[in-house]
VOGU-3710 file (C-alpha; in Angstrom, 3 decimals, decimal comma):
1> xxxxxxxxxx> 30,972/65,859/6,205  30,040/64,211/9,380  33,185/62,778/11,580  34,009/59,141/12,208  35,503/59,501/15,521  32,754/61,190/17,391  29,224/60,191/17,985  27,084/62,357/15,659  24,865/64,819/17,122  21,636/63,249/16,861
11> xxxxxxxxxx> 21,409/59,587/17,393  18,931/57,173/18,241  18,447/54,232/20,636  19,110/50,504/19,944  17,727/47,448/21,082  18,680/43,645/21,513  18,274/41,888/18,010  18,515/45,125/15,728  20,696/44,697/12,957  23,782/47,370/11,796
21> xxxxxxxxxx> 21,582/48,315/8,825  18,633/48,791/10,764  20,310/51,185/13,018  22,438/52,873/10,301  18,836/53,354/8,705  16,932/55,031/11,531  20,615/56,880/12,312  20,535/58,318/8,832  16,849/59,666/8,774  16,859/61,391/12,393
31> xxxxxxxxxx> 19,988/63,290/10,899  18,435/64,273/7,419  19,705/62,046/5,152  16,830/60,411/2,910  19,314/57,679/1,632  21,233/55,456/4,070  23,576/54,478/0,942  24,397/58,166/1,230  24,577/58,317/4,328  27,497/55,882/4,830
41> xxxxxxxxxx> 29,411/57,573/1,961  29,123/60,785/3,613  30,800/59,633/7,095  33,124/57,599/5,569  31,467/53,963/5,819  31,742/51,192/2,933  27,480/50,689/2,509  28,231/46,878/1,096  30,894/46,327/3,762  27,998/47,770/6,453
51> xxxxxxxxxx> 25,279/45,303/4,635  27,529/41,976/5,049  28,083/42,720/8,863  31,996/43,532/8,497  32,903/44,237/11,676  35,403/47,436/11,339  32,079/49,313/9,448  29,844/47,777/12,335  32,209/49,549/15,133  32,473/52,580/13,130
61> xxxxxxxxxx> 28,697/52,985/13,378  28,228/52,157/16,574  30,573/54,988/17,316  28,567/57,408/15,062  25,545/56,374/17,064  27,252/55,532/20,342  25,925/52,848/21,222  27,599/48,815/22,270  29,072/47,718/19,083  29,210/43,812/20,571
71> xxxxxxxxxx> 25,137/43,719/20,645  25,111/45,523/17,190  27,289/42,848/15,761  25,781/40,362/16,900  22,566/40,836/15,547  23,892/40,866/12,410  24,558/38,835/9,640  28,411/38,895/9,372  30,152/37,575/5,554  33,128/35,629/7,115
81> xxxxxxxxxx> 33,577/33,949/3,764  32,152/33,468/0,385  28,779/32,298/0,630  28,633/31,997/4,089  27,755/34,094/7,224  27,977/34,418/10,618  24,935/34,853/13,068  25,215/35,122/16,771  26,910/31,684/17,581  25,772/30,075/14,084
91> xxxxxxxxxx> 27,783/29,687/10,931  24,745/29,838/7,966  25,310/29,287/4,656  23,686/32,346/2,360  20,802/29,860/0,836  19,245/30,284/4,517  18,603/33,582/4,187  15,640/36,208/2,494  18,075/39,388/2,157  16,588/40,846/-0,848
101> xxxxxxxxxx> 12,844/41,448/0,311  12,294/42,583/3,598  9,923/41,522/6,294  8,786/43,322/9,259  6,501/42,786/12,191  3,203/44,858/11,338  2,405/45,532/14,760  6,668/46,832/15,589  5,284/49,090/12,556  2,584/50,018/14,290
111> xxxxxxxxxx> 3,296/50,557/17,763  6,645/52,290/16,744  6,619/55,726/18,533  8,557/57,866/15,801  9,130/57,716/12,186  12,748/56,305/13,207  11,746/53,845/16,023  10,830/50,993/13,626  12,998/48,478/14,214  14,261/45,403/11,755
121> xxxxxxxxxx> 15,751/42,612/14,039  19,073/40,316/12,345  17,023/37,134/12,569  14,419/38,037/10,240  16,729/37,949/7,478  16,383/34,139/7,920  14,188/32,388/5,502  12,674/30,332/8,661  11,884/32,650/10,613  8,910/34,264/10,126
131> xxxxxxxxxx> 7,365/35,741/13,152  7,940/38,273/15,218  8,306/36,589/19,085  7,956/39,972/20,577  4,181/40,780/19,410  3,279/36,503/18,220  2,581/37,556/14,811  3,834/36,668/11,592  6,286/39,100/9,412  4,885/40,875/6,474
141> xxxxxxxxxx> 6,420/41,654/2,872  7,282/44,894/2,433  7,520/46,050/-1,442  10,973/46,156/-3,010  12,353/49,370/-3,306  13,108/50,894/-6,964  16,622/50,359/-6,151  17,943/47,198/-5,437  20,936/48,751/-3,585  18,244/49,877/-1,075
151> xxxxxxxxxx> 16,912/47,124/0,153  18,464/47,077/3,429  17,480/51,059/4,041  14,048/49,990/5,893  12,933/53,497/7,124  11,783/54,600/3,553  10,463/51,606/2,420  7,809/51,238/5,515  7,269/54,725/5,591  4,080/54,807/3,905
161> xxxxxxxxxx> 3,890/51,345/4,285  0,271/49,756/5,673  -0,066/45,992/5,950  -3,561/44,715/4,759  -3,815/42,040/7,899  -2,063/40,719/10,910  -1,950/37,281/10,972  -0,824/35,983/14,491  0,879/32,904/15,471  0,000/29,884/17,074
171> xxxxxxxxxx> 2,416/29,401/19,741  1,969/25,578/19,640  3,350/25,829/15,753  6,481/27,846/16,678  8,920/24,886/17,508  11,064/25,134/14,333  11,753/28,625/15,082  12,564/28,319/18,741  15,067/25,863/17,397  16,634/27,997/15,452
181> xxxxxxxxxx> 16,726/30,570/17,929  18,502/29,023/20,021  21,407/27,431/18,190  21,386/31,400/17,187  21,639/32,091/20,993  23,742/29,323/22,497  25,306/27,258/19,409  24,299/23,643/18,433  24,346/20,815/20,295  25,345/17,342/20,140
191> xxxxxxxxxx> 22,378/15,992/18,683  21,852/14,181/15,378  20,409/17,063/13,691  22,342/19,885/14,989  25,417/17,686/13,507  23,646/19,528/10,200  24,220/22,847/9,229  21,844/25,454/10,034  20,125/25,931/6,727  19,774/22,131/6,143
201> xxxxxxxxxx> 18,836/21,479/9,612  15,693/24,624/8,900  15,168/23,774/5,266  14,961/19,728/6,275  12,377/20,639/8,969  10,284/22,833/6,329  9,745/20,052/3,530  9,513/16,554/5,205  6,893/18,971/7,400  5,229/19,996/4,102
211> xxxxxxxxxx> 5,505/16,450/3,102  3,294/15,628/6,136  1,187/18,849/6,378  0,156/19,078/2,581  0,983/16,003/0,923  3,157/14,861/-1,401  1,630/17,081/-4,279  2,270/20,354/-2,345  3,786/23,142/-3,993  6,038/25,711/-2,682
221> xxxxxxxxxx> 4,770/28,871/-3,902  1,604/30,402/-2,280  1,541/28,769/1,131  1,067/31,269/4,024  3,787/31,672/6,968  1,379/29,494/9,502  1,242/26,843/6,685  5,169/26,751/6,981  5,150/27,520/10,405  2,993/24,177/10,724
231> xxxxxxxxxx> 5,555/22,125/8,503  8,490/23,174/10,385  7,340/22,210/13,776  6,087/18,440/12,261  9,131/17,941/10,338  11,406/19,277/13,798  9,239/16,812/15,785  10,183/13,655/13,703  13,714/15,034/12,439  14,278/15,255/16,605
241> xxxxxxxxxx> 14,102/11,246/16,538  16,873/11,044/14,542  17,979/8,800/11,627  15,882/6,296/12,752  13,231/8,602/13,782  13,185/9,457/9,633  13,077/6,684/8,866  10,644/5,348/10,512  8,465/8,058/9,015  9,166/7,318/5,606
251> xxxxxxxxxx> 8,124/3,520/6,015  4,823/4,934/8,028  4,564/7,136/4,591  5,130/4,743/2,320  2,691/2,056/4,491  -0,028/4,378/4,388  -0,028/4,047/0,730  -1,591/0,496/-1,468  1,479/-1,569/-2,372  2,080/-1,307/-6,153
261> xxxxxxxxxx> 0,391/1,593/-6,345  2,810/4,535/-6,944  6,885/4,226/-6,315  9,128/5,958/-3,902  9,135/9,435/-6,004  5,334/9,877/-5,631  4,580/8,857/-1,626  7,450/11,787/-1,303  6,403/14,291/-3,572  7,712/17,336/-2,577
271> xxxxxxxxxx> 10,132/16,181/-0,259  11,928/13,866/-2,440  12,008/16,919/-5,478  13,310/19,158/-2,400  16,158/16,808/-1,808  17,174/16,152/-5,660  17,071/19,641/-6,419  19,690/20,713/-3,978  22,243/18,240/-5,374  24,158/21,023/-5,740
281> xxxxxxxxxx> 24,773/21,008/-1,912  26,595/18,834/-0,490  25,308/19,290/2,774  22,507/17,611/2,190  24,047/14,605/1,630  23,383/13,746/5,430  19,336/13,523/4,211  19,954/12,615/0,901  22,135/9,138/1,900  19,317/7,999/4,581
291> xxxxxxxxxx> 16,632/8,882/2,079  18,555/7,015/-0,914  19,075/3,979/1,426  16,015/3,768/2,809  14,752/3,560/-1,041  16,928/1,001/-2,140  15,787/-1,026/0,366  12,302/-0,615/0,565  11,061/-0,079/-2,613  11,724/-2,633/-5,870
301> xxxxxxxxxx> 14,446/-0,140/-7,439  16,174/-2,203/-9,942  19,456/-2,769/-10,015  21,756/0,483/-11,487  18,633/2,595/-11,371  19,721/6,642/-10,174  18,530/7,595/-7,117  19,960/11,123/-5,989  22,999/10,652/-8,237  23,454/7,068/-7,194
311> xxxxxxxxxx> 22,707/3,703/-8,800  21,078/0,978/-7,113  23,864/-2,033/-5,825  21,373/-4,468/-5,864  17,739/-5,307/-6,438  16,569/-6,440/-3,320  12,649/-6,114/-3,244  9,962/-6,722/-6,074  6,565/-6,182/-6,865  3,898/-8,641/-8,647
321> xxxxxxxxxx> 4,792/-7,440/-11,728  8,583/-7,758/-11,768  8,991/-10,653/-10,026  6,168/-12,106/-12,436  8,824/-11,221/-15,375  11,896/-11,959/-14,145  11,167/-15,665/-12,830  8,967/-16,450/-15,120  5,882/-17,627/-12,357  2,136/-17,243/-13,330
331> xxxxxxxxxx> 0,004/-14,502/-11,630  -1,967/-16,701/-9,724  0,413/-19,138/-8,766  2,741/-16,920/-7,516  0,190/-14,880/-5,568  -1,203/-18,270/-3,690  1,828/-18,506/-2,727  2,717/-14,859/-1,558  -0,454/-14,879/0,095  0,271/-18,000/2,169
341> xxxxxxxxxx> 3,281/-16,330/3,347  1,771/-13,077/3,676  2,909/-11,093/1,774  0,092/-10,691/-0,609  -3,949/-10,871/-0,646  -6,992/-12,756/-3,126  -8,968/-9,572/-4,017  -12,531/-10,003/-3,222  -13,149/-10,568/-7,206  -10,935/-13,940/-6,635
351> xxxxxxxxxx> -9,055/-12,873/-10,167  -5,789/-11,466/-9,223  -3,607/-11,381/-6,475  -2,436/-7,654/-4,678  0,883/-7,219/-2,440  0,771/-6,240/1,604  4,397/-5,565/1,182  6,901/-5,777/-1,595  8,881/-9,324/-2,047  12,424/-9,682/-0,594
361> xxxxxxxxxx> 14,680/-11,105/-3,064  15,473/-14,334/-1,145  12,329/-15,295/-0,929  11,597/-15,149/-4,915  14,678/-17,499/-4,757  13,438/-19,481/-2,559  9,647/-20,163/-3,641  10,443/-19,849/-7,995  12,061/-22,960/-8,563  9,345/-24,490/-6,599
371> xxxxxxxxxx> 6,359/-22,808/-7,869  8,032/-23,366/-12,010  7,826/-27,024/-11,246  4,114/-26,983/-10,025  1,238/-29,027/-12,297  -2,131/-29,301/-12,424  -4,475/-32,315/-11,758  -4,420/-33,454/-14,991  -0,476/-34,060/-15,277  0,253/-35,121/-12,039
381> xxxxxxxxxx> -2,542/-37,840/-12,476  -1,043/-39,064/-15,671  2,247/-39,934/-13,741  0,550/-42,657/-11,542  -1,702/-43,998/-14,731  -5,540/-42,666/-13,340  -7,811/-39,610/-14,281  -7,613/-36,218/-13,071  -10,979/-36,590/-11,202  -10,324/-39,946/-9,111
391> xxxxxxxxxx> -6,311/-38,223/-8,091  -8,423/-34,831/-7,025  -10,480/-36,793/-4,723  -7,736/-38,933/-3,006  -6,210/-35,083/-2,644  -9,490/-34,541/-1,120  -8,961/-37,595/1,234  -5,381/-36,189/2,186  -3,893/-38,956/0,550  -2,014/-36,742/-1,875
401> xxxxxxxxxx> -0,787/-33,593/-0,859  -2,264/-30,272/-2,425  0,764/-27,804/-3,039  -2,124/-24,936/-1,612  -4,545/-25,892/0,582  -6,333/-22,234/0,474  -9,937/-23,760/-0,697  -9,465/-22,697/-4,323  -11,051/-24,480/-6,981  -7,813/-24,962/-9,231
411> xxxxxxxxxx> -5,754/-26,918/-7,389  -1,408/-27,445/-8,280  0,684/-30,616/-7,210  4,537/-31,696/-6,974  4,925/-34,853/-8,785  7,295/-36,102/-6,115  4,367/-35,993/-3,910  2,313/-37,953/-6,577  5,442/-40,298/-6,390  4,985/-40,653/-2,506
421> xxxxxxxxxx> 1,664/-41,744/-2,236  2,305/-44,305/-4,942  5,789/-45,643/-2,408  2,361/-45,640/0,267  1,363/-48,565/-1,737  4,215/-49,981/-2,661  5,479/-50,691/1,227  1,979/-52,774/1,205  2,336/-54,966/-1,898  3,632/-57,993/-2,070
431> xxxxxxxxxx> 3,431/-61,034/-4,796  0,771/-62,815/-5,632  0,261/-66,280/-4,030  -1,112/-69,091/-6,145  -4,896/-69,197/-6,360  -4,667/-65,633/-4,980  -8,218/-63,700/-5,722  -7,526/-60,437/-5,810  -9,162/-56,865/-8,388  -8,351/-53,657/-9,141
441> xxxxxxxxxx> -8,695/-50,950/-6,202  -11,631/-49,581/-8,391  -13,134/-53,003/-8,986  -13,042/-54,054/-5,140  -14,590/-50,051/-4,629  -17,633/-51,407/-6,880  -18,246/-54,517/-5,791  -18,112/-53,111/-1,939  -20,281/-49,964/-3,030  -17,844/-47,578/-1,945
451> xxxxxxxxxx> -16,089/-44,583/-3,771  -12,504/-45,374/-4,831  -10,977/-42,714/-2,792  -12,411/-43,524/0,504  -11,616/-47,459/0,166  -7,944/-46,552/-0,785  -7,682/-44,328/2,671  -9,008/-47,278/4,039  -6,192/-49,317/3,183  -3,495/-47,227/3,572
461> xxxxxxxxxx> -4,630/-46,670/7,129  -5,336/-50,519/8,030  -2,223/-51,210/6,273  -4,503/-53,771/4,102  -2,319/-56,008/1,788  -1,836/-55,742/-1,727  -1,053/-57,204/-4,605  1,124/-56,585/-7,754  3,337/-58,263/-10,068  5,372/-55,872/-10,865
471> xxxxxxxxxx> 8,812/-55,019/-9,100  8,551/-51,363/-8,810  4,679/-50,616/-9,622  4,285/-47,047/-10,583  0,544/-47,005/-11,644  -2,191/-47,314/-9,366  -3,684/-49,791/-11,149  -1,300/-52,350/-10,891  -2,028/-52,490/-6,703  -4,650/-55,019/-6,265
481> xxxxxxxxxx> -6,499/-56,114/-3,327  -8,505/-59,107/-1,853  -11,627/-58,945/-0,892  -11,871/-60,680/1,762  -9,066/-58,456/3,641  -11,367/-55,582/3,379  -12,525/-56,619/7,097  -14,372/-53,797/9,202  -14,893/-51,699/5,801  -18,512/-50,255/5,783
491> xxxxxxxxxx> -20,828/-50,733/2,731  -22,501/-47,611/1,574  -25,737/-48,250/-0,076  -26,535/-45,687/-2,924  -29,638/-44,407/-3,585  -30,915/-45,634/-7,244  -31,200/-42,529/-9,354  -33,074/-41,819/-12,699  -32,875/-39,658/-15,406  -35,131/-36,914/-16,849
501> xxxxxxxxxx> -35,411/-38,300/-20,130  -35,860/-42,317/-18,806  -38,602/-40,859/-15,627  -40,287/-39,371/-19,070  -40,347/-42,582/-20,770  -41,797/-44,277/-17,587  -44,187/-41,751/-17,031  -45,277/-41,162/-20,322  -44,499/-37,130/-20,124  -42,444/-34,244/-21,519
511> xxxxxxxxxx> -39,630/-33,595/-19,549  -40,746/-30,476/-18,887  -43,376/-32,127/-16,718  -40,575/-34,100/-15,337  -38,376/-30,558/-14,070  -41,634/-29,370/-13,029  -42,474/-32,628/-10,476  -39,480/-32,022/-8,869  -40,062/-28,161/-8,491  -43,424/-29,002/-6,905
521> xxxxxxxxxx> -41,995/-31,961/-4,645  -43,936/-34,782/-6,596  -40,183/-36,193/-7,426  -37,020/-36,535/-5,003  -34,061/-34,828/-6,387  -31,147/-36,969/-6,286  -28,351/-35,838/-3,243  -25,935/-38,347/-2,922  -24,416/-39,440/-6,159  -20,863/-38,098/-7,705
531> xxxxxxxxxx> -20,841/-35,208/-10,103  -22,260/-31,506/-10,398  -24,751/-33,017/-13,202  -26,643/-34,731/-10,492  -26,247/-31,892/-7,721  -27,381/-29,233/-10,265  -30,933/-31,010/-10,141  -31,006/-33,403/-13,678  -31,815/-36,671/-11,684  -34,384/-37,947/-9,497
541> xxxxxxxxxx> -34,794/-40,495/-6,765  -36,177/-44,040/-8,195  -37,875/-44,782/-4,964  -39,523/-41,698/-5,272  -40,624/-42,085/-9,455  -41,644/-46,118/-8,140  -44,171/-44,372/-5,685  -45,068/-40,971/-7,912  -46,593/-43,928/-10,978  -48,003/-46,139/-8,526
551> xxxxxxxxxx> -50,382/-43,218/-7,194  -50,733/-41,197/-10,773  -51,107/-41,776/-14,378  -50,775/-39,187/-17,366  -53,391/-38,565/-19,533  -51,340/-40,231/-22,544  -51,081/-43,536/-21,061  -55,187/-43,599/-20,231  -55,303/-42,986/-24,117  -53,008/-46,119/-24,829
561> xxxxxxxxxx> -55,030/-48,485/-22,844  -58,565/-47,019/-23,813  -57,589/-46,500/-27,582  -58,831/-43,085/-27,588  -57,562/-39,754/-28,897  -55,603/-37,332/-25,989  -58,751/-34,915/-26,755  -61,327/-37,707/-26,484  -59,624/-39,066/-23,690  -59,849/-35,679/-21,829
571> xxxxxxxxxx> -63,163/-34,727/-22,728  -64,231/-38,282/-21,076  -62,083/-37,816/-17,906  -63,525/-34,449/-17,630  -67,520/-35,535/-17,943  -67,054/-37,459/-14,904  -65,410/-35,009/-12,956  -61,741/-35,462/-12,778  -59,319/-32,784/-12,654  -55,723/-33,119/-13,487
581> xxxxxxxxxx> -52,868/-31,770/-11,973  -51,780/-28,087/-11,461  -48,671/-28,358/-13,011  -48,576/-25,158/-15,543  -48,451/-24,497/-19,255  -46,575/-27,203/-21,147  -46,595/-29,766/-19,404  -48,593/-32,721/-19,757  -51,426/-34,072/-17,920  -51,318/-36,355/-14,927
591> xxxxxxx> -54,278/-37,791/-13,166  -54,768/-39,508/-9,491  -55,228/-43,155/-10,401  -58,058/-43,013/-7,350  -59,566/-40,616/-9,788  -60,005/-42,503/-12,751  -60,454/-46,112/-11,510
//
């Protein structure tokens, strides 16, 4: 048996970083011994004492291989208590380490000079660290030994191990694990995230950076060490900003995304999962609490809903669709609304209404009340005793007050603003005089040729008098006016306008003949008269019918007069040369009268 108070024989040399197994490994094969497990039973060291870095086993082999038991020890992962381990200056819980498979630098395995001159450095035991800094290239898997007991005895198990590539690094994607390094090296510091233990601090890094890198469908399994060497160093570089620096992040994430579209759980993905599987840790409760908050108040998360354990105080945000339910607003009222405080947008089909950003809960208080008593044309113009049409065009005058003035067709009202352009009038009235002359608004609009809307602007803004019997009028008929007050009011002359069916009686013609006359320019299509119905094209111009019969005549009115058949009548026109005209199939005929007199 080999003594414990000597240095053996045959030893071999150290170097900074190697860990007490390492050296116990590469100490056991230069002196014969295939097993390192054997080895430490035959010169009296505890193997499982040896793996978990106790420091009386550590000295004792350092004696064996005489070499500085300080720089053995601390390169190597010391148990100083259940579940957790200490690392040069760092205190790191076990979850932060890969102890069971080993990794190794291919090209340490390649450039070693002697079966026992590969060396496995302490910090690769991390899980975040996952090149070698020495040679830039990232660690290889070697296979797991047949016994698990030898998993820290690397000699045999990369004896006849080849890696099939080396993969290096690229140095600008190595922040994460100079980090690490260093708190390794020279302790944390007094920044926000060093305040976190080490294996949050790493861990934290890895997933918001996978979050960022991948997406929020990532999975774990299968990425390659530069794919997690490239999340580390973008979750270090926000994680480095902070709480604030988070969260700013997770509103760019969640910004990024169409309101309404998914919730909190899917703009996270993996990163979210991450945190709500390791629940079990309290540690991450430093995450966990920023994430949570930052949830409850930027998302609509109803009130006692879970989130990492924890219900929801409060509802403070909603979306379209809850708020729709809860107060009880219309779609489209409430997203005119939203939209003329910003918060939401008219899709380009004009049929429903999307969010920019979710609703604070004041302002639903604020706006529902409001928007529940809102009514339409029709019942607001019932209040002040008129139809819907004539109140929509004193709205159109600015007389009455459109709840949204966004250009929409469907327009909503306030009745108390119905009410206050009906007090308008009232401060004007007054009683009637004896042998007063006064008519309706709407008569006095007639006999003055002007549209009821315009004339009542008109006296609203000159203040014109007006009469009324009653004490407190409430319908707008009951305001009359005199005539003769309606000083400096312009008359608008109307054009006359005729119908198809009457210019086809005149004429003597189908109304197809008619529509096709004013296609062709032979008719003026009447422009200035109220309603669609005349805009759309179904009236013409008098003047221009008047001067259209004075200059042609149809063939069915040349028949009247002469007493001939429509076929005699043509055949006769046609003899002496006249043509009719070009008007198309199914229409009647029309002659010049220069033609036929």
């Amino acid at each position: 048996m080999f003594s414990a108070t000597k240095p053996l024989p045959l030893t071999v040399p150290t170097a900074p970083g190697e860990s007490a197994t390492s050296f116990a490994s590469r100490l056991a094969r230069r002196n014969g011994v295939p097993r390192l497990i054997t080895f430490c039973s035959d010169v009296g060291i505890d193997y499982f004492g040896l793996v978990n870095g106790a420091p009386i086993e550590v000295q004792r082999l350092a004696v064996l291989g005489g070499v500085d038991p300080v720089m053995l020890q601390a390169a190597t992962p010391s148990l100083i208590e259940p579940g957790w381990f200490q690392l040069g200056k760092e205190r790191i819980k076990f979850t932060g380490f890969v102890r069971t498979t080993l990794r190794i630098c291919p090209l340490c395995l390649e450039e070693a000079p002697t079966k026992t001159g590969v060396i496995h450095q302490g910090i690769w035991q991390l899980a975040s660290i996952r090149s070698c800094m020495q040679h830039g290239c990232h660690l290889v898997a070697v296979p797991k030994p047949k016994n698990a007991n030898d998993c820290f005895d690397h000699i045999p198990m990369v004896e006849h191990f080849r890696p099939d590539r080396i993969t290096l690094v690229e140095p600008e994607q190595l922040s994460l694990e100079r980090y690490l390094l260093d708190r390794i090296q020279n302790g944390p510091t007094d920044t926000w995230l060093d305040h976190s233990p080490f294996h949050v601090a790493a861990q934290a890094c890895e997933m918001l950076g996978l979050l960022l890198t991948k997406g929020p469908k990532a999975r774990r399994s299968g990425l390659t060490n530069a794919q997690w060497a490239a999340a580390g160093t973008a979750g270090l570089g926000v994680l480095r900003g902070g709480p604030n620096g988070l969260r700013r992040k997770l509103r760019a994430i969640r910004d990024a995304h169409p309101i309404e579209d998914k919730l909190h759980r899917w703009h996270y993905g993996v990163f979210f999962e991450w945190l709500r599987y390791r629940d079990d840790d309290k540690d991450f409760d430093i995450f966990r609490n920023i994430v949570r908050d930052f949830i409850f108040k930027n998302f609509p998360i109803a009130a006692g809903a879970i989130v990492f354990g924890q219900p929801c105080p409060e509802q403070r945000l909603h979306s379209l669709t809850t708020a729709e339910k809860l107060y009880g607003v219309p779609h489209i009222r409430l997203g005119r609304k939203l939209a003329q405080l910003g918060y939401a947008k008219l899709e380009p089909s004009g049929r429903f209404y999307t969010l920019r950003r979710y609703i604070p809960v004041d302002v639903l208080n604020n706006i529902s009340t409001e928007l529940n008593t809102l009514v339409g044309a029709k019942e607001a113009s019932k209040s002040i005793g008129i139809k819907y049409v004539l109140f929509e065009r004193l709205a159109d005058q600015g007389l009455i007050k459109r709840y949204f003035e966004d250009g929409q067709a469907k327009s909503f009202y306030q009745m108390k603003d119905a009410a206050e352009f009906i007090g308008h009038l009232r401060q004007l009235a007054r009683r009637p005089e004896p042998d007063t002359e006064a008519v309706e608004i709407g008569v006095a609009a007639r006999l003055r040729g002007v549209m009821i809307a315009p004339l009542t602007k008109f006296i609203l803004e000159r203040q014109v008098p007006l009469i009324t019997t009653g004490s407190e009028p409430n319908s707008f008929r009951e305001f009359r006016v005199c005539l003769k007050d309606l000083h400096g009011l312009k008359d608008r002359r109307r054009e006359e306008i005729v119908a198809s069916s009457e210019a086809a009686t005149v004429l003597k013609v189908n109304r197809q003949t008619i529509y096709r006359l004013r296609d062709e320019g032979y008719l003026q299509v009447a422009t200035e008269r109220k309603g669609a119905w005349v805009r759309r094209g179904h009236y013409s111009t008098r003047k221009s019918l008047e001067e259209f019969k004075a200059a042609h005549v149809s063939l069915e009115e040349l028949a009247e007069v002469s007493g001939r058949s429509l076929a005699a009548e043509r055949a006769h026109r046609s003899s002496h040369g006249v043509v009719p005209l070009k008007l198309g199939n199914g229409c009647s005929e029309i002659l010049k009268r220069e033609d036929v007199d």
